[in-house]
N, C-alpha and C positions, 0 to 999 in steps of 0.2 A: 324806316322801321316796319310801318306795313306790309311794304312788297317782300319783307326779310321773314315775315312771319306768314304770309301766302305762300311762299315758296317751300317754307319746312312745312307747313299744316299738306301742301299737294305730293310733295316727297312722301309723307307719310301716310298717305292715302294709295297714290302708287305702290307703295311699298308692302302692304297689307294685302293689297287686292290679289299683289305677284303670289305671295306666302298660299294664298288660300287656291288658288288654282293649283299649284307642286302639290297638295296636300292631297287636294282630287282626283290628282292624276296619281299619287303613288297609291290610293285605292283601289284603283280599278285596272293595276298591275296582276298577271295570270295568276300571279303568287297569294295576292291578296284573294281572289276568288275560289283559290286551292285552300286558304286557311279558313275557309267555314262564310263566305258573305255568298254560298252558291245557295239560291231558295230551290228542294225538293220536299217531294211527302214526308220522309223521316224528319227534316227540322223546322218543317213549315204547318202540316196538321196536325191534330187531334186525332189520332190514328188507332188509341188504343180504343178499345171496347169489342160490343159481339156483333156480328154481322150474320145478317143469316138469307135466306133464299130457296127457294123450290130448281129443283135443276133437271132439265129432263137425264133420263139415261137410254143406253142402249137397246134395251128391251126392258118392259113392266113402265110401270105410272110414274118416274121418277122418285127423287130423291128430297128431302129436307135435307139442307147442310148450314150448319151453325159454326162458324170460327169467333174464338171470341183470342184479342192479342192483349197481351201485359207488354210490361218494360221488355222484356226478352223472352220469355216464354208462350207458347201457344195452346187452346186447345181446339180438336176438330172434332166433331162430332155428326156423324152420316145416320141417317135413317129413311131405309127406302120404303115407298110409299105401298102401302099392302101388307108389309113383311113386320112379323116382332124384331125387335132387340133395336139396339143404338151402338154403333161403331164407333170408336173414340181411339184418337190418336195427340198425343202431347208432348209435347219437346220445345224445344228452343228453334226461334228463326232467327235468320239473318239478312240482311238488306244487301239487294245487289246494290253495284260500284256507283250507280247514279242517284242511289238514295229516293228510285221509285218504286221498288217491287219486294217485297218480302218473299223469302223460301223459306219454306216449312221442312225444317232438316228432319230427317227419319220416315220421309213418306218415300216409297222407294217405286210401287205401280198404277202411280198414279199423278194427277197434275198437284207439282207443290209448290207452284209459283204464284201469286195476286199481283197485280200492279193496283195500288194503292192510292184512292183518291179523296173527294170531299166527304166524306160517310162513306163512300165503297169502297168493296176487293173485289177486282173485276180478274176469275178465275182465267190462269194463260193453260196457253194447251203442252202437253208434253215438253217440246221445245222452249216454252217459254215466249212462244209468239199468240198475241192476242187472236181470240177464236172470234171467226168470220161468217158470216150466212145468217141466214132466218134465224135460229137460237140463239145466237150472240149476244143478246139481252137478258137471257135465261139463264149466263154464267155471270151475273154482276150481284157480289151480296152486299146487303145494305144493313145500316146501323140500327 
């Protein structure tokens, strides 16, 4: 009677252990990371709020640039440094396909790309590739 109940009590322990490995693995099927278990900036930080930064420009002292993000809407707001007024632009953005980079829809000559991180938007250049060289720091705005 012993050895009869050793033998169902270890069946049933094999049997469990089996169950919970299929389980693990049908997780971490391409499918299951296409339905939402992929970690990027849109479902992983705290992304919304205003970011702002001193940025050089082309000619004169630079710039202040303030972006502040909601649920779906954006606003920017440019003021260059010496000069009156405040440049504002407001629309809705959209997340590229990897869920790292917000695009600022409606900016049309100018960069409207951020790749998005812990507290920053680190401004991309035209193309959408991150800006390289000595200023490279001077395009990252923070919380």
């Amino acid at each position: 009677m012993k050895k009869l109940f050793i033998l169902i009590a270890a069946t049933g322990m094999l049997y469990s252990c089996g169950g919970n490995t299929q389980k693990t693995q049908e997780k971490t099927t391409p499918e299951a990371v296409q339905a939402g278990d992929e970690h990027n900036a849109k479902n992983s930080l705290d992304y919304r709020g205003t970011y702002t930064a001193e940025m050089p420009t082309a000619g004169g002292a630079g710039m202040m640039v303030s972006i502040t993000l909601e649920d779906s809407t954006y606003v920017k707001k440019t003021e260059y440094i010496g000069e009156k007024g405040i440049l504002e632009d407001k629309g809705k953005y959209t997340w590229n396909a990897e869920g790292n980079t917000v695009i600022l829809d409606g900016i049309k000559d100018a960069p409207n790309q951020y790749l998005v991180g812990e507290n920053t938007l680190t401004q991309l250049d035209m193309e959408g590739k991150k800006i390289t060289g000595e200023l490279a720091d001077q395009y990252i705005l923070k919380k």
